[in-house]
PDB file of N, CA, C and O in Angstrom:
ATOM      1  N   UNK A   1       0.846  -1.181   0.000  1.00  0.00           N
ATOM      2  CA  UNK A   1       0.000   0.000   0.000  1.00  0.00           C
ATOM      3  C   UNK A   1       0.888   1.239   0.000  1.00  0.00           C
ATOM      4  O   UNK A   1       1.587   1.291   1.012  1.00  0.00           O
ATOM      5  N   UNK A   2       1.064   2.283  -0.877  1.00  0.00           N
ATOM      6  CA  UNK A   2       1.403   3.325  -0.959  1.00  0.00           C
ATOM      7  C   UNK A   2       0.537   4.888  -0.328  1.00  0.00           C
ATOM      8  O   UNK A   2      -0.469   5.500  -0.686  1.00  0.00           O
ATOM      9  N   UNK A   3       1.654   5.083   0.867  1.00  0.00           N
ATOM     10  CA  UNK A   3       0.981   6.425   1.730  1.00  0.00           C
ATOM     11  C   UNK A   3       1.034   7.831   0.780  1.00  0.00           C
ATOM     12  O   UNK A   3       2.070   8.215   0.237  1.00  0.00           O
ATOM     13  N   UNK A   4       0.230   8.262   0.718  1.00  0.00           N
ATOM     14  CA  UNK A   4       0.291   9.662   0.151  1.00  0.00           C
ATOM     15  C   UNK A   4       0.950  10.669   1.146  1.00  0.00           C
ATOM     16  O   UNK A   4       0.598  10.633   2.325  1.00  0.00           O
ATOM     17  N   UNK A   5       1.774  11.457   0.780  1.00  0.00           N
ATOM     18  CA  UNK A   5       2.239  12.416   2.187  1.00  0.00           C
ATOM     19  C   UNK A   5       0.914  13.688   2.416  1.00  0.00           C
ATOM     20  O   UNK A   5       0.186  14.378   1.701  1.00  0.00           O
ATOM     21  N   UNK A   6       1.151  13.476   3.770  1.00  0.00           N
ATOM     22  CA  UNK A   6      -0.219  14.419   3.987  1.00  0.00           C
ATOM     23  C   UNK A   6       0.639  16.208   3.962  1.00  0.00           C
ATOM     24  O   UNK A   6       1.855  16.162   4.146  1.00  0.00           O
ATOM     25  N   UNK A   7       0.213  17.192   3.817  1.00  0.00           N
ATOM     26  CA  UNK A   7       0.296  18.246   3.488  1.00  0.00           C
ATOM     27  C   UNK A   7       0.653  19.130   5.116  1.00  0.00           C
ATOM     28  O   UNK A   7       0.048  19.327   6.170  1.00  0.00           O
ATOM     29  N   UNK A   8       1.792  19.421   4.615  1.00  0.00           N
ATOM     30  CA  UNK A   8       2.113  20.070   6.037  1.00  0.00           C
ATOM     31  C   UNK A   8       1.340  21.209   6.259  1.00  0.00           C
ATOM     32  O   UNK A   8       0.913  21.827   5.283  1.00  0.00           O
ATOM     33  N   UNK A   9       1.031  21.678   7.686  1.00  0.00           N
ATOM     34  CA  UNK A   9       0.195  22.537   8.290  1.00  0.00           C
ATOM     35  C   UNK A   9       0.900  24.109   8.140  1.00  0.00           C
ATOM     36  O   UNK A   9       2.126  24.212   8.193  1.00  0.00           O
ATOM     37  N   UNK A  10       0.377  24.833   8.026  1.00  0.00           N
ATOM     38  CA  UNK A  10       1.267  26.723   8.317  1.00  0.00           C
ATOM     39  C   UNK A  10       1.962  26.468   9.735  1.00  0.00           C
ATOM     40  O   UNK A  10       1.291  25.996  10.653  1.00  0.00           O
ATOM     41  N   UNK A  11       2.638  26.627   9.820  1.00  0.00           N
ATOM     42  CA  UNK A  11       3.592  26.524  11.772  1.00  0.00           C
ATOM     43  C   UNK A  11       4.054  25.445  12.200  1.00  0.00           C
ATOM     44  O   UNK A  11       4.580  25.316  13.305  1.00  0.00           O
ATOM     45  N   UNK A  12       3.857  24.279  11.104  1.00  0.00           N
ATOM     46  CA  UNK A  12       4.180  22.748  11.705  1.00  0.00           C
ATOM     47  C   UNK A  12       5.798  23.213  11.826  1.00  0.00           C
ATOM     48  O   UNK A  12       6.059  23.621  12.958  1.00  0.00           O
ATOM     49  N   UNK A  13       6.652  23.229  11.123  1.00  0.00           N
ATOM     50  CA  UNK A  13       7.685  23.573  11.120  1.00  0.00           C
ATOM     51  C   UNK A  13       7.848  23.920  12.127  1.00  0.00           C
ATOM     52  O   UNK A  13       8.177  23.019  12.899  1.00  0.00           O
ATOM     53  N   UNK A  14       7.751  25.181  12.675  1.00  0.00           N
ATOM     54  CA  UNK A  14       8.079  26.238  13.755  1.00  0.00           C
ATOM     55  C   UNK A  14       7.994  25.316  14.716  1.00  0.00           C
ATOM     56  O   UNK A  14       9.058  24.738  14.939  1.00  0.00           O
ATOM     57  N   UNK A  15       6.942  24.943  15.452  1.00  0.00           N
ATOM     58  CA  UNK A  15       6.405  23.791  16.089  1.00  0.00           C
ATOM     59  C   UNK A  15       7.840  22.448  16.444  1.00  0.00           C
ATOM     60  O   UNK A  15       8.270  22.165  17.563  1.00  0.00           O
ATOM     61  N   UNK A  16       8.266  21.894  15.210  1.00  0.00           N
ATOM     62  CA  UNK A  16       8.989  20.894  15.168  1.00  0.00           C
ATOM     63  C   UNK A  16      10.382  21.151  16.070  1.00  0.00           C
ATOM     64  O   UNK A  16      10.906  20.384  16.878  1.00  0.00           O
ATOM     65  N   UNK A  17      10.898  22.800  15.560  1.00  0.00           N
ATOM     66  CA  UNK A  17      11.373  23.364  15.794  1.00  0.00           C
ATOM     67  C   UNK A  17      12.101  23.811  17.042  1.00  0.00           C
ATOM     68  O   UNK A  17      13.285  23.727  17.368  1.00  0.00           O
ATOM     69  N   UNK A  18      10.921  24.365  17.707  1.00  0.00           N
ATOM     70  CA  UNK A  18      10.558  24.474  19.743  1.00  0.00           C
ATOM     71  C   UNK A  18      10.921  22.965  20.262  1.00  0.00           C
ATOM     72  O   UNK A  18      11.592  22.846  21.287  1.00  0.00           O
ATOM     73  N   UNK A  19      10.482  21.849  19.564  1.00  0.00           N
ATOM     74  CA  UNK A  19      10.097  20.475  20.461  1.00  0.00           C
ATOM     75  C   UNK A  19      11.652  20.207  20.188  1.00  0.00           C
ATOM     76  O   UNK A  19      12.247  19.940  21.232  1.00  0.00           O
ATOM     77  N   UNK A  20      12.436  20.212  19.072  1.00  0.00           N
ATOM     78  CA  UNK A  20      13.935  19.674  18.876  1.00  0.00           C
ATOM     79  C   UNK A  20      14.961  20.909  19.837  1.00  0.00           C
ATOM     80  O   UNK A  20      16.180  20.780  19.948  1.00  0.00           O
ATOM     81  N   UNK A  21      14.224  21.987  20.416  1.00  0.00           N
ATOM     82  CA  UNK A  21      14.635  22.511  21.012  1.00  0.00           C
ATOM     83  C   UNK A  21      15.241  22.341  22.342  1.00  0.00           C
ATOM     84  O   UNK A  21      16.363  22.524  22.815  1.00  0.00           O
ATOM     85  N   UNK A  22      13.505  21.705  23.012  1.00  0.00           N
ATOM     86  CA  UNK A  22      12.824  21.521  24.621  1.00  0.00           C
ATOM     87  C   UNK A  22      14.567  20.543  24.639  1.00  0.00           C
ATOM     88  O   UNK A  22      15.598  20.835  25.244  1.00  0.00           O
ATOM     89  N   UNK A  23      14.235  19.229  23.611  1.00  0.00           N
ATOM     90  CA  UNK A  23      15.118  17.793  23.701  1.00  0.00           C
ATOM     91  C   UNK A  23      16.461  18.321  23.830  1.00  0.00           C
ATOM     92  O   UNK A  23      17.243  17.669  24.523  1.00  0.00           O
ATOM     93  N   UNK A  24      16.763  19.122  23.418  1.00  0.00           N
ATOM     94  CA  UNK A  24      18.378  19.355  22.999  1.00  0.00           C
ATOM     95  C   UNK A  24      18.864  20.106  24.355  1.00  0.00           C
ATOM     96  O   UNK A  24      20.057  20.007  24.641  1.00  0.00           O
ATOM     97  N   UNK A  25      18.083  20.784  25.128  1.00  0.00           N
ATOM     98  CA  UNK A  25      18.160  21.405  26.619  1.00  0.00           C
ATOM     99  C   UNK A  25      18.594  20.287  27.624  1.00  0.00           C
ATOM    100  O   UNK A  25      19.394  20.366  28.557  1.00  0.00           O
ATOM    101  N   UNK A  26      17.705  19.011  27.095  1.00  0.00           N
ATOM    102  CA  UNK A  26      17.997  17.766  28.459  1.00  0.00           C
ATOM    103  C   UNK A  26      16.917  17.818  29.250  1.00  0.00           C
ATOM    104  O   UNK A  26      15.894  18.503  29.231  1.00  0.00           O
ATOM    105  N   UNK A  27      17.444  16.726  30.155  1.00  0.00           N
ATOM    106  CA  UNK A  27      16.265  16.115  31.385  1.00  0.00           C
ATOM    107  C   UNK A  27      16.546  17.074  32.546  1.00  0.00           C
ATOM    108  O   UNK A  27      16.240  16.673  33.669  1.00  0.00           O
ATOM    109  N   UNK A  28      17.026  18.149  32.433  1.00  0.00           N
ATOM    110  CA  UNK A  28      17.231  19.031  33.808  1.00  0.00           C
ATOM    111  C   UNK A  28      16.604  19.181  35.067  1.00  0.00           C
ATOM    112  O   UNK A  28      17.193  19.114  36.146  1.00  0.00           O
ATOM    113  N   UNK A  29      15.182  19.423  34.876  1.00  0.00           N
ATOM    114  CA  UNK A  29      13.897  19.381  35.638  1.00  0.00           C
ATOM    115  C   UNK A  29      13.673  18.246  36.322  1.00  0.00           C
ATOM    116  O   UNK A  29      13.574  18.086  37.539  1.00  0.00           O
ATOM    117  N   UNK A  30      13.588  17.318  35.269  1.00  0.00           N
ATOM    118  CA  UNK A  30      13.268  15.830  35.663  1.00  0.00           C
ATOM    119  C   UNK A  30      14.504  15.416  36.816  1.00  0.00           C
ATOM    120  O   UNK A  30      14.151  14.931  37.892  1.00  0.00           O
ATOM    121  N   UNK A  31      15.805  15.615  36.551  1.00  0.00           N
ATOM    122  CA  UNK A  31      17.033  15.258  37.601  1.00  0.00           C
ATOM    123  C   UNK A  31      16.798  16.072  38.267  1.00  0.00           C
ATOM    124  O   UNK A  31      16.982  15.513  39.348  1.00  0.00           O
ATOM    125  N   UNK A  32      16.393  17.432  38.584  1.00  0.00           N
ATOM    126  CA  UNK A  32      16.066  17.900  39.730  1.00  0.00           C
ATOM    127  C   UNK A  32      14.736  17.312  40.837  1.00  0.00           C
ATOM    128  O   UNK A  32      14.506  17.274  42.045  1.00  0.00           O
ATOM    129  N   UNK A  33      14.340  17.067  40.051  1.00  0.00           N
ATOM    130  CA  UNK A  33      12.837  16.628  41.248  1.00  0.00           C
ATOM    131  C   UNK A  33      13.153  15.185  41.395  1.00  0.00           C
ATOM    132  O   UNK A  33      12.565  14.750  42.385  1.00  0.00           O
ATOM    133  N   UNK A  34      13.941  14.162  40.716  1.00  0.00           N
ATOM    134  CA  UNK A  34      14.330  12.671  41.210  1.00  0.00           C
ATOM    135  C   UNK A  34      15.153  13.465  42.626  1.00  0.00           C
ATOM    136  O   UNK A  34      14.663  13.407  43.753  1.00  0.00           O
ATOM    137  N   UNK A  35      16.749  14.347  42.255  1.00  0.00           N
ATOM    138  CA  UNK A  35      17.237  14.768  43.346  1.00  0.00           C
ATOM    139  C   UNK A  35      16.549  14.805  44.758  1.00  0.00           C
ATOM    140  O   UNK A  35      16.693  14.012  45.688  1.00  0.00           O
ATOM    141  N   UNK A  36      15.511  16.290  44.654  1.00  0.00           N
ATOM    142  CA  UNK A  36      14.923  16.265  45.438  1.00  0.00           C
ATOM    143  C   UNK A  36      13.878  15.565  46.526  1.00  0.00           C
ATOM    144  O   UNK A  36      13.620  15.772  47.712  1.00  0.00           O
ATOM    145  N   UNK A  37      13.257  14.332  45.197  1.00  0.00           N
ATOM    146  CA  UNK A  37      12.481  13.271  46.236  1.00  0.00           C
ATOM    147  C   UNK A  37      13.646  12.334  46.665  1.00  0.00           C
ATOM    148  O   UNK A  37      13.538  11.829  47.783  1.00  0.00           O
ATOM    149  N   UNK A  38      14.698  12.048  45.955  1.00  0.00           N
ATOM    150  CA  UNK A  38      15.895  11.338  47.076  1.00  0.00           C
ATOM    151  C   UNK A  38      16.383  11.632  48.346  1.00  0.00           C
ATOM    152  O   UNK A  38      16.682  10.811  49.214  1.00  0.00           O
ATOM    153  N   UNK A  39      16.474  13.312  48.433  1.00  0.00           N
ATOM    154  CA  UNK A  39      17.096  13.945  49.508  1.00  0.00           C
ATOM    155  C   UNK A  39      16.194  13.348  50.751  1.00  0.00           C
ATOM    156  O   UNK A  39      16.612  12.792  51.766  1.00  0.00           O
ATOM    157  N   UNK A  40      14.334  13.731  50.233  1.00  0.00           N
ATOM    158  CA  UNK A  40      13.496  13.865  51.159  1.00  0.00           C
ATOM    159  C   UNK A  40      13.390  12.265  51.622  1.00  0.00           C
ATOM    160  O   UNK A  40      12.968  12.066  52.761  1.00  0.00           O
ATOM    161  N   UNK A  41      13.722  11.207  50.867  1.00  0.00           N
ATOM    162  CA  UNK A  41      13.661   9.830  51.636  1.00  0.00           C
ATOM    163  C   UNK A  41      14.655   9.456  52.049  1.00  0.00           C
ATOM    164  O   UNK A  41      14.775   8.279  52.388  1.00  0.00           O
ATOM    165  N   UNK A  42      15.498  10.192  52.131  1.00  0.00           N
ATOM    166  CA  UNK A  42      16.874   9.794  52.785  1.00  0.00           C
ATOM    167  C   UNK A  42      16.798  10.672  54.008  1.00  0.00           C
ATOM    168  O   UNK A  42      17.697  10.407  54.806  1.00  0.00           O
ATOM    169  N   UNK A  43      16.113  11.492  54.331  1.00  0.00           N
ATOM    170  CA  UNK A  43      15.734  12.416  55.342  1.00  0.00           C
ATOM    171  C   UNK A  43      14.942  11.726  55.959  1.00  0.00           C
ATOM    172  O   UNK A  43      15.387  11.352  57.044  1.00  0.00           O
ATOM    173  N   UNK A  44      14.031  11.426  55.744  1.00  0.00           N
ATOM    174  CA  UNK A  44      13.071  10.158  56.512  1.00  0.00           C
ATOM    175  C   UNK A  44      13.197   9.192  57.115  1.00  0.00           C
ATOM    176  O   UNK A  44      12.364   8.807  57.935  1.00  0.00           O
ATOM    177  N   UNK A  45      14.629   8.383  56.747  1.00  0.00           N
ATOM    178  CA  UNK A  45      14.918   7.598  56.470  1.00  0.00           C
ATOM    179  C   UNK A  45      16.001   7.858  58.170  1.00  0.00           C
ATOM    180  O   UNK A  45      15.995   7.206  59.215  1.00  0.00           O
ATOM    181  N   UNK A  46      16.595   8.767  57.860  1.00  0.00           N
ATOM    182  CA  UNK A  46      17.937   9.426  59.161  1.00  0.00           C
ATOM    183  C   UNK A  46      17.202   9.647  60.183  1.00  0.00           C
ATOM    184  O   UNK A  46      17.317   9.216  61.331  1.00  0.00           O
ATOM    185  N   UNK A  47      16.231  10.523  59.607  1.00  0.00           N
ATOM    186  CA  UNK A  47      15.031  10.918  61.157  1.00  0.00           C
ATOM    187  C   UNK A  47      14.379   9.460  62.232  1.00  0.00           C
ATOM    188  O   UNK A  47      14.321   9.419  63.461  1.00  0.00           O
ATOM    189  N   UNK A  48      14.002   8.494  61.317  1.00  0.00           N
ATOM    190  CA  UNK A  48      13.444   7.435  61.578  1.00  0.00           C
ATOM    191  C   UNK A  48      14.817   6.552  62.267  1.00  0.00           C
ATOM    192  O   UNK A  48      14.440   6.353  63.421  1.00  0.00           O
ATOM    193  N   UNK A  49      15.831   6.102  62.163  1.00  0.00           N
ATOM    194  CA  UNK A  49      17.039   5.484  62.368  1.00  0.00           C
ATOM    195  C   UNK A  49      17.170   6.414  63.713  1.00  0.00           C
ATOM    196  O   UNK A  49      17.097   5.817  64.787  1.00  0.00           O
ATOM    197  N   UNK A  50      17.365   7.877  63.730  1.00  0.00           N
ATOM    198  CA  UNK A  50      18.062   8.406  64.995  1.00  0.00           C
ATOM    199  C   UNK A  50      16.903   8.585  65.864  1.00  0.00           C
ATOM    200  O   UNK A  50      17.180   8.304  67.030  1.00  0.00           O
ATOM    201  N   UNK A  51      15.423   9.042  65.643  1.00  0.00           N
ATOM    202  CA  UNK A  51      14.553   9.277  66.483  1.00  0.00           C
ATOM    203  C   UNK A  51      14.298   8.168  67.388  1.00  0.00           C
ATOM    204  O   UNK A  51      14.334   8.349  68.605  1.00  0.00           O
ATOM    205  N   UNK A  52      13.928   6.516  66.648  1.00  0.00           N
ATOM    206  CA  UNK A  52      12.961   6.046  66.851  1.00  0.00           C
ATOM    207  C   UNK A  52      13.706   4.577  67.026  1.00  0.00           C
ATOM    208  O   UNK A  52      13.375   3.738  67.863  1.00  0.00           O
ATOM    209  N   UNK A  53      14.803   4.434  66.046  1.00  0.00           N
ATOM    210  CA  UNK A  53      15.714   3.139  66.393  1.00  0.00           C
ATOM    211  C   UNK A  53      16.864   3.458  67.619  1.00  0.00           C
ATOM    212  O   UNK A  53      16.770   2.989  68.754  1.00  0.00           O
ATOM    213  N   UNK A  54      17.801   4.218  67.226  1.00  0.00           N
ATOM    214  CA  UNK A  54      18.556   3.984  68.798  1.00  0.00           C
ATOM    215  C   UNK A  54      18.047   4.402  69.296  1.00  0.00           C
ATOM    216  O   UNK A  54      18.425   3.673  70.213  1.00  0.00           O
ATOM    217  N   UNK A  55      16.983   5.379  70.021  1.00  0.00           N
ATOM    218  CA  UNK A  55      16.650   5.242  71.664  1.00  0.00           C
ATOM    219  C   UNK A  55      15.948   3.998  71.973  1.00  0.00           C
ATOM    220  O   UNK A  55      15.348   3.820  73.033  1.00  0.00           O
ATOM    221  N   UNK A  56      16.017   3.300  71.207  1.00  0.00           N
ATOM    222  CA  UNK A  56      15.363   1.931  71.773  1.00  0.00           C
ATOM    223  C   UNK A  56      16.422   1.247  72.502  1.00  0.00           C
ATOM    224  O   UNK A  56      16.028   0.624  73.488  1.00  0.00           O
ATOM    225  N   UNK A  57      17.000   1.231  72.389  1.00  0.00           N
ATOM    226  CA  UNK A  57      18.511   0.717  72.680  1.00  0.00           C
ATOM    227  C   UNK A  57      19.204  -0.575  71.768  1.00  0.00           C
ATOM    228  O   UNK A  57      18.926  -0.752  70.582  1.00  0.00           O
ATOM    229  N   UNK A  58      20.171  -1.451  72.557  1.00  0.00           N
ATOM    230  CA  UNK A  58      20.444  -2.316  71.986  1.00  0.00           C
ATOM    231  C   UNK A  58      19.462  -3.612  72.670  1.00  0.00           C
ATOM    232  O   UNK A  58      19.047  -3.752  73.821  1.00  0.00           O
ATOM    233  N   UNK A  59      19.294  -4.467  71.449  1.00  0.00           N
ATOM    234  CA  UNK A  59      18.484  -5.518  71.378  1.00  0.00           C
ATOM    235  C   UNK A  59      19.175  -6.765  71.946  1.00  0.00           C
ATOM    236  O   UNK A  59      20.169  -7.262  71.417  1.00  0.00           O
ATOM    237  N   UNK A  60      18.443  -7.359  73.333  1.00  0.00           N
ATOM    238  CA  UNK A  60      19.244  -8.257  74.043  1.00  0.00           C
ATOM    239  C   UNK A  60      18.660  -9.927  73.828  1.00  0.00           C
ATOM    240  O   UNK A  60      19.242 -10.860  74.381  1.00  0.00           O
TER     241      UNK A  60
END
């Protein structure tokens, strides 16, 4: 079956343009907010260990 090419739009270009843009910037955003939810479960994580595990003491 032979596709006919469909007819580009006024601005598709421009359009294509911005998006090969966004890509070429990187995952910046995205490694920032993984960062940030790491920090916060590793914070949770210290709080929970020093609050709540050693004052229990040692396990006899």
């Amino acid at each position: 079956m032979i596709e006919t090419p469909v007819p580009e739009q006024p601005g598709e270009r421009a359009q294509h343009e911005q998006v090969a843009e966004i890509v070429r910037q990187g995952p910046g955003g995205a490694l920032a907010l993984a960062s940030i939810a790491t920090a916060i479960v590793a914070a949770i994580w210290f709080a929970f260990y020093f609050l709540v595990f050693l004052p229990r003491g040692v396990i006899q």
